[in-house]
C-alpha positions in Angstrom: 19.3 11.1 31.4 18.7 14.1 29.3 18.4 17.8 30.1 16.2 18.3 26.8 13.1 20.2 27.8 9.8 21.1 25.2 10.2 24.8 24.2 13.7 24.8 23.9 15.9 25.8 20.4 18.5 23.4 19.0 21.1 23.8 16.0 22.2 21.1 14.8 23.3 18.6 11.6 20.5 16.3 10.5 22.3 12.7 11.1 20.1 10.5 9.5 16.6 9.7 9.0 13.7 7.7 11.0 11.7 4.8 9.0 9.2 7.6 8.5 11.7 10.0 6.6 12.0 12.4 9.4 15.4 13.8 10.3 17.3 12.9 13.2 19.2 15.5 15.3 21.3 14.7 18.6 21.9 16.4 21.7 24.1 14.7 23.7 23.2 10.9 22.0 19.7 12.3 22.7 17.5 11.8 19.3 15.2 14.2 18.2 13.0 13.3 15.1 12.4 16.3 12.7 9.3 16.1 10.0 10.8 17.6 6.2 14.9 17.6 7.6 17.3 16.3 5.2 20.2 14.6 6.1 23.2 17.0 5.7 21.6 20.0 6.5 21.9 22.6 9.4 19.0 23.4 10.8 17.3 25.0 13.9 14.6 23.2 16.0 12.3 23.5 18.3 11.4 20.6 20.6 7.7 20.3 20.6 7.9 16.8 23.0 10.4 15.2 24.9 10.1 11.6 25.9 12.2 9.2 28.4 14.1 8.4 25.1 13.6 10.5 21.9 12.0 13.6 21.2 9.7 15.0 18.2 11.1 19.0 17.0 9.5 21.7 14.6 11.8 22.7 11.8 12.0 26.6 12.6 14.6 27.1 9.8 17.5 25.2 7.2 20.3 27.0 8.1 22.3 24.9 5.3 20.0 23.5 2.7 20.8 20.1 1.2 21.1 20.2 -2.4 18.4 17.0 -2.3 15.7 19.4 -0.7 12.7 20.4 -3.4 9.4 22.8 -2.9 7.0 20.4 -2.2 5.3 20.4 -5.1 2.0 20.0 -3.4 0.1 23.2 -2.1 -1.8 20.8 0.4 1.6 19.1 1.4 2.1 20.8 5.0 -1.4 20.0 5.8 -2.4 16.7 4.6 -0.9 13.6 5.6 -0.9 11.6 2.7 2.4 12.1 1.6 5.7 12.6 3.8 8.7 12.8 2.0 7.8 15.6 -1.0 10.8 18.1 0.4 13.1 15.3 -0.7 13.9 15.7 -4.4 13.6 11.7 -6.7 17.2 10.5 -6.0 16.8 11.0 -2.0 13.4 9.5 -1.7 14.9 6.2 -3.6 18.4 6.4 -1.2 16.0 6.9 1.9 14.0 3.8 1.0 17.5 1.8 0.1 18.4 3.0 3.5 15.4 2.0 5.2 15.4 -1.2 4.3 19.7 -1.9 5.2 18.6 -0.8 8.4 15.8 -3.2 9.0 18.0 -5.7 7.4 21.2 -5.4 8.6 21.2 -3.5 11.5 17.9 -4.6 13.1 18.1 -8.2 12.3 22.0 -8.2 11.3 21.9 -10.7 8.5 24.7 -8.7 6.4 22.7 -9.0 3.5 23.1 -6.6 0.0 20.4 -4.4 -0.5 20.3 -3.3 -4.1 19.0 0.6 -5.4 15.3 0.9 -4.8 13.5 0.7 -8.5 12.5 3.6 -9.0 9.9 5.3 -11.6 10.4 7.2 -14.4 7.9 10.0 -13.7 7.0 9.1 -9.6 3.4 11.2 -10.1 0.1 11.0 -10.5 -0.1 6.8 -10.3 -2.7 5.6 -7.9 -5.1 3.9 -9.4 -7.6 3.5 -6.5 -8.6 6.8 -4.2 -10.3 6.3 -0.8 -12.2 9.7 -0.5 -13.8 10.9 3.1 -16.6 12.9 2.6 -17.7 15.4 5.5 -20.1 18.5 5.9 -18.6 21.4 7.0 -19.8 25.0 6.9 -22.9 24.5 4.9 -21.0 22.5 2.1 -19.2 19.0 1.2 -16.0 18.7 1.5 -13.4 15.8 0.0 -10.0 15.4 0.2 -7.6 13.4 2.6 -7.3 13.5 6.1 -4.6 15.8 8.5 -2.0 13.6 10.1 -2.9 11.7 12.9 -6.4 12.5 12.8 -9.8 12.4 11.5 -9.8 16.2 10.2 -10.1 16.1 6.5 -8.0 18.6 4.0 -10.5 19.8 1.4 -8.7 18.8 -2.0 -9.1 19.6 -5.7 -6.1 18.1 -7.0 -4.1 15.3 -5.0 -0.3 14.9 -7.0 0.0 11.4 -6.3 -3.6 9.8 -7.6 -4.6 9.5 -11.6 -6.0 12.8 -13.2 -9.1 10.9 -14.3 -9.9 10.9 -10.4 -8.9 13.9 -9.7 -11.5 15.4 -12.3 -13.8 12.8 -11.1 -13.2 14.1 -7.2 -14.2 17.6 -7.9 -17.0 17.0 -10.4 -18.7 14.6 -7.6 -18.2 16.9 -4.8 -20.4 19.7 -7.0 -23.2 17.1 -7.8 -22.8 16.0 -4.3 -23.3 19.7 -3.1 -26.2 20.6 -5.6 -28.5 17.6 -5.2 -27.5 18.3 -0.9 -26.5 14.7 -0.4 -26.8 13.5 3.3 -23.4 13.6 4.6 -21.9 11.1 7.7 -21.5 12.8 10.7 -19.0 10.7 12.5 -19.2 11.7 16.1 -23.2 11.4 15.7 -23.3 8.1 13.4 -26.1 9.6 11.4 -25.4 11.0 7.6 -25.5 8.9 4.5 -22.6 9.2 2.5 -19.3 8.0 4.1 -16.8 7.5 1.6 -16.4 8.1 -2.3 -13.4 5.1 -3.8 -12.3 5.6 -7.4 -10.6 2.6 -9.0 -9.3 3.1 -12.5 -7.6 0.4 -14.9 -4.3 1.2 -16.6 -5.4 3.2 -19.7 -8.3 4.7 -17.6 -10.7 2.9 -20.3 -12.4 1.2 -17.6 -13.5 3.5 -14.0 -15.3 2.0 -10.9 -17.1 4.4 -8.4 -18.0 3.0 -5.0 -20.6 5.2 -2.4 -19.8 3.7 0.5 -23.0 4.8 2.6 -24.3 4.7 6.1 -27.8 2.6 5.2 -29.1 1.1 1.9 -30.8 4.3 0.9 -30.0 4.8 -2.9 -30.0 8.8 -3.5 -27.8 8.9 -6.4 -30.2 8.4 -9.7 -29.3 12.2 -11.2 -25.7 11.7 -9.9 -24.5 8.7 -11.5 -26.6 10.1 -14.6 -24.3 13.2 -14.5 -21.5 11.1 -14.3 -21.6 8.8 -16.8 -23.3 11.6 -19.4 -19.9 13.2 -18.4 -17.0 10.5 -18.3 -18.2 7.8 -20.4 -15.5 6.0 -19.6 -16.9 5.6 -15.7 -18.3 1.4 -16.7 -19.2 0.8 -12.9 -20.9 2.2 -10.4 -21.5 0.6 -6.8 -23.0 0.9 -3.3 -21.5 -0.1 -0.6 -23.3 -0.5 2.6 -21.5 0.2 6.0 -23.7 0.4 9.4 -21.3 0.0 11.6 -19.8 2.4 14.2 -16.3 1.8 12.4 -12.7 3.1 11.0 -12.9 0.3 7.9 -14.2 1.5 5.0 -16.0 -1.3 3.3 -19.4 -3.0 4.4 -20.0 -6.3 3.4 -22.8 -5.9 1.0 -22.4 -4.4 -2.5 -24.9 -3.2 -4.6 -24.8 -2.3 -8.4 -26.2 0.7 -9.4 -24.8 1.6 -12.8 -22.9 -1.2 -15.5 -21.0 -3.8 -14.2 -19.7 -5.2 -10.9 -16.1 -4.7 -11.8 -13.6 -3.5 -14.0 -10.7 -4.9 -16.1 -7.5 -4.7 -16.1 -4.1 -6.6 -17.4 -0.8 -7.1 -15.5 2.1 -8.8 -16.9 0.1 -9.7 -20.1 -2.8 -11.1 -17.6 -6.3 -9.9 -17.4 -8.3 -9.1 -13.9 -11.3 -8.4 -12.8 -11.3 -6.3 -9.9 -14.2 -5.7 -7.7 -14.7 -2.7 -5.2 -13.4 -4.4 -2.2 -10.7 -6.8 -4.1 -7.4 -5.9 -2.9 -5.3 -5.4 -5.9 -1.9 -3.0 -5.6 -2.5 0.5 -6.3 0.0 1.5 -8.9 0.3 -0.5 -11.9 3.8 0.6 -13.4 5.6 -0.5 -10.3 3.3 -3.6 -9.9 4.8 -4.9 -13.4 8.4 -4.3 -12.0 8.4 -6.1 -8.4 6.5 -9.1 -10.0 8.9 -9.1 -12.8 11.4 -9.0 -10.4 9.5 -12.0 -7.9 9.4 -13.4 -11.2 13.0 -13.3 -11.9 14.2 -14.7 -8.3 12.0 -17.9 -8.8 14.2 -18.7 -11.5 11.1 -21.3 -13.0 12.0 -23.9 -15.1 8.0 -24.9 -16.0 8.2 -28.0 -13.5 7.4 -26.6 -10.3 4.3 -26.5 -8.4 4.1 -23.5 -6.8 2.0 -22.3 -3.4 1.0 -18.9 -3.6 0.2 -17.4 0.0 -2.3 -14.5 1.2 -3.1 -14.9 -2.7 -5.1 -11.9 -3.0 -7.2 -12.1 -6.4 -4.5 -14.8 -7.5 -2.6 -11.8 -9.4 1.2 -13.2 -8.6 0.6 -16.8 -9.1 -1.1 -16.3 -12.5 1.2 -14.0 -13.7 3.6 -16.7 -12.5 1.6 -19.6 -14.4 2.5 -20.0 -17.7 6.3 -20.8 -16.3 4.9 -23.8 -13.8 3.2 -26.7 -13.7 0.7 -26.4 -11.0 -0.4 -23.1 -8.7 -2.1 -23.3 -5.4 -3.6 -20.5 -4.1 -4.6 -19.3 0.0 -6.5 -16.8 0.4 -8.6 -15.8 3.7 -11.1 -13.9 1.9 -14.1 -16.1 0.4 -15.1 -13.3 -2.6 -10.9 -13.1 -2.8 -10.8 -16.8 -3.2 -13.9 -16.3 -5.9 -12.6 -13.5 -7.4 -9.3 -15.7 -7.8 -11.2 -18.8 -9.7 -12.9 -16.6 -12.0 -9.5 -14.6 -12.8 -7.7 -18.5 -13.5 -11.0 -19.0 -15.9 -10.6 -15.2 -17.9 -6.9 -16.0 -18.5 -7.5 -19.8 -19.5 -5.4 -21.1 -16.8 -5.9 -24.4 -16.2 -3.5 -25.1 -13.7 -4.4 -23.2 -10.8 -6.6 -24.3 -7.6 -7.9 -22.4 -5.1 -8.0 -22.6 -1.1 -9.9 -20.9 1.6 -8.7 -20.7 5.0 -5.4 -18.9 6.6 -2.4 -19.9 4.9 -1.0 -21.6 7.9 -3.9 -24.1 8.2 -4.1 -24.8 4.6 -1.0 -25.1 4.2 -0.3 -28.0 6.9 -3.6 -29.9 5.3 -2.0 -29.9 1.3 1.0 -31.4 3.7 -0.6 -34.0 5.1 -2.2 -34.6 1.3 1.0 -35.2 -0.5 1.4 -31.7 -1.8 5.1 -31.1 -2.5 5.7 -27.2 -3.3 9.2 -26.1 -5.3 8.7 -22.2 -4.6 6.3 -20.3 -2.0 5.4 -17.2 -3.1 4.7 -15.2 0.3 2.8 -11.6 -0.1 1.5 -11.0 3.7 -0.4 -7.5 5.1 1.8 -4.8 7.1 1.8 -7.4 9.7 4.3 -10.1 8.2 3.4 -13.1 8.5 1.9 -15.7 10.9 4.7 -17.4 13.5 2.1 -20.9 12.6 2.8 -20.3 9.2 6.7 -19.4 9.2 6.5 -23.0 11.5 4.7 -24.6 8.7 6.3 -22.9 5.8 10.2 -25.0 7.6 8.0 -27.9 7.7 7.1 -28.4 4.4 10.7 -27.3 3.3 10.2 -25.6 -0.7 13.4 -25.4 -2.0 12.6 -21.8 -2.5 10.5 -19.0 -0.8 10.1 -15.4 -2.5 8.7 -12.6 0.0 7.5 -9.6 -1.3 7.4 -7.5 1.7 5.2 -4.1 2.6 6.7 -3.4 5.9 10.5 -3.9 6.4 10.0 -4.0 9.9 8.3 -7.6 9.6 10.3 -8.3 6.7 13.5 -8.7 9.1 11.7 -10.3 11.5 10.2 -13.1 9.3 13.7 -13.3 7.2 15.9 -13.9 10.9 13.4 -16.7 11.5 13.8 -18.3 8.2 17.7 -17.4 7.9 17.9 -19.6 11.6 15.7 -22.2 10.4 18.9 -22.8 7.1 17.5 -20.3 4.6 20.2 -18.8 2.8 18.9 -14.9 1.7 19.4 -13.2 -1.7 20.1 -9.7 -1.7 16.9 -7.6 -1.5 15.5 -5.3 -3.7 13.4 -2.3 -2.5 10.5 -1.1 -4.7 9.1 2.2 -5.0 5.0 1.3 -4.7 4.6 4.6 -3.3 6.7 7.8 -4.5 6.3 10.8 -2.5 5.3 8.6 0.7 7.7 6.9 3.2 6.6 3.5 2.4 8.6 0.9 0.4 7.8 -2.4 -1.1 10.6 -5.0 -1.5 11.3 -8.8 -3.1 13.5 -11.1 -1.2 14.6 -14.7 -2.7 15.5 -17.5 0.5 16.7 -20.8 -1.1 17.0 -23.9 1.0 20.8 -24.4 2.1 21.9 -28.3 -0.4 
């Protein structure tokens, strides 16, 4: 049991890191996790919690400084929680997230698998391609930015390091039409207010710019704002409403309205075009999208016979990408407008052989069983969650020779690979991708093959 009380002041050497890029101290095999710590330095602490187990410390001072730790270069960095690793300089981000995921593999789940370098970008700024905005009223003005760790405060921001300049010019030009035409604002805690969020998708040469209004009622009050806008950045071809009533944390409503140009906006991946709609789920940062396909791409090793299931499908990005090297893709999706969006993304690239199926991936996937279908490869793309146990089951069932899993979470990733690994699925080392520079999280592509 430990004697570790709150209050108290440690020195100590920073060990190792949590999943989240905090440091880990020890007092007497007692962990204490340390926000902006690098491993290798000295540092004092201040425990500001002590659980049965672990404890959560202040960094009060670095004693030794790692030669890895940078000024953030964020002035909103101590406040907002949108980014957690900027004191690590490029290299240590990348090692973290290599070491993140060898934990999760081989520790965790112990399968003794390689884990290669985490691909990395070349300049790891300024790359998200979709901003969720908050909007809130606050001392008699409008305030946008990102919200505080852990809660629903939001950090009033004019310039966010890791989204696309266009939105950040966007995000403070909006926030002064917003404030001179006196916009109703949500109130959360009342549920009364208009405007809820503002979400700025942008295509890869910024050619093409969606803005969403995601408002609290149908009420259209932006006429002499989405003038302003478009008279400003021509390049802004889509303006939308998006209606959201509900007492809620999600965003999105289901009903969209058009207001200005088109429903969508285009963009290519791999050499493919998409349209992508304000609530189609389509990966945030386009350079490192192109990688970890290419590299999914690379670990189905196609030979232009296979027929191919692609799972939690998305807009049908991965298995169209994937379709001029196979003979036949099926696609799952859960989302109808996904499954929609999918069909008319097949038809804009000419694909002809691609099909389309709505339902969760493990009851579709049983019923193309029981109707003959055959799949070679299984491309697997789940949420945070990992996937379905019913569809792991029915994934073993159907036996493909091979499965690729691109992975968000490495937590479920282990999970979901032990399970396969018992059921005689031999794993390929995996390879971390950085989606999400200056963040904790890590994207990854795994290859399981079918022990002969």
């Amino acid at each position: 049991m430990t004697t570790v009380s709150k209050n108290e002041y440690y020195t100590k050497t920073v060990t190792d890191y949590t999943h989240e890029g905090m440091g880990v101290i020890k007092i007497d095999h007692y962990p204490i996790f340390v926000p902006d710590a690098l491993v290798g330095e000295e540092v004092e602490v201040k425990v500001i919690k002590a659980n049965r187990k672990f404890g959560f410390g202040k960094l009060v001072n670095v004693i030794t400084p790692s030669e890895n730790r940078v000024e953030p270069p964020c002035p909103y960095y101590y406040q907002c929680g949108g980014c957690q690793i900027q004191t690590m300089n490029y290299t240590e981000q990348q090692a973290f997230k290599k070491a993140t995921m060898d934990k999760s593999i081989n520790r965790m789940a112990k399968l003794d698998k390689p884990v290669n370098d985490t691909v990395g970008m070349e300049v790891p700024m300024y790359y998200r391609n979709k901003s969720q905005i908050p909007v809130k009223f606050n001392d008699g003005k409008v305030e946008m930015g990102f919200y505080k760790p852990r809660s629903h405060d939001i950090v009033d921001i004019h310039h966010c390091l890791i989204q696309k300049e266009i939105h950040n010019d966007l995000m403070v030009f909006i926030k002064e039409l917003l404030n001179d035409e006196e916009v109703s604002v949500y109130d959360e805690a009342k549920h009364e207010g208009l405007l809820r969020h503002v979400i700025i998708r942008s295509n890869n040469d910024d050619s093409e710019v969606q803005i969403t209004f995601v408002t609290n009622g149908r009420k259209n009050v932006f006429g002499g704002i989405n003038k302003a806008i478009t008279e400003q950045f021509p390049m802004v071809t889509s303006i939308v409403q998006n209606v959201n009533t509900e007492k809620t944390n999600v965003i999105f409503g289901n009903r969209t309205n058009i207001l200005h140009g088109g429903e969508y906006i285009t963009d290519t991946l791999l050499g493919k075009k998409f349209r992508i709609k304000a609530r189609s789920f389509y990966q945030v940062n386009h350079e490192q999208t192109e990688k970890l396909y290419k590299e999914a791409l690379e670990a189905a090793d196609l030979k232009g016979n296979e027929t191919i299931i692609d799972t939690y499908c998305g807009i049908g990005t991965i298995g169209l990408c994937a379709s001029d090297q196979a003979e036949k893709i099926i696609g799952i999706e859960v989302v109808d407008s996904a499954v929609e969006d999918a069909k008319e993304n097949a038809e804009l690239n000419g694909v002809e052989n691609a099909e389309y199926h709505l339902g969760k991936s493990e009851e579709v996937m049983k019923k193309l069983v029981r109707q003959g279908v055959k799949p070679d490869v299984v491309f697997v793309d789940p949420p945070r969650k990992g996937c379905h146990p019913e569809f792991l089951e029915a994934l073993v069932e159907v036996k493909p020779q091979k499965i690729i899993y691109v992975s968000c979470n490495p937590s479920t990733l282990q999970r979901d690979l032990k399970y396969l690994n018992e059921q005689g699925y031999g794993i390929s080392p995996v390879t971390p991708v950085d989606m999400f520079p200056q963040t904790n999280h890590v994207e990854s592509v795994t290859a399981l093959e079918l022990a002969k």
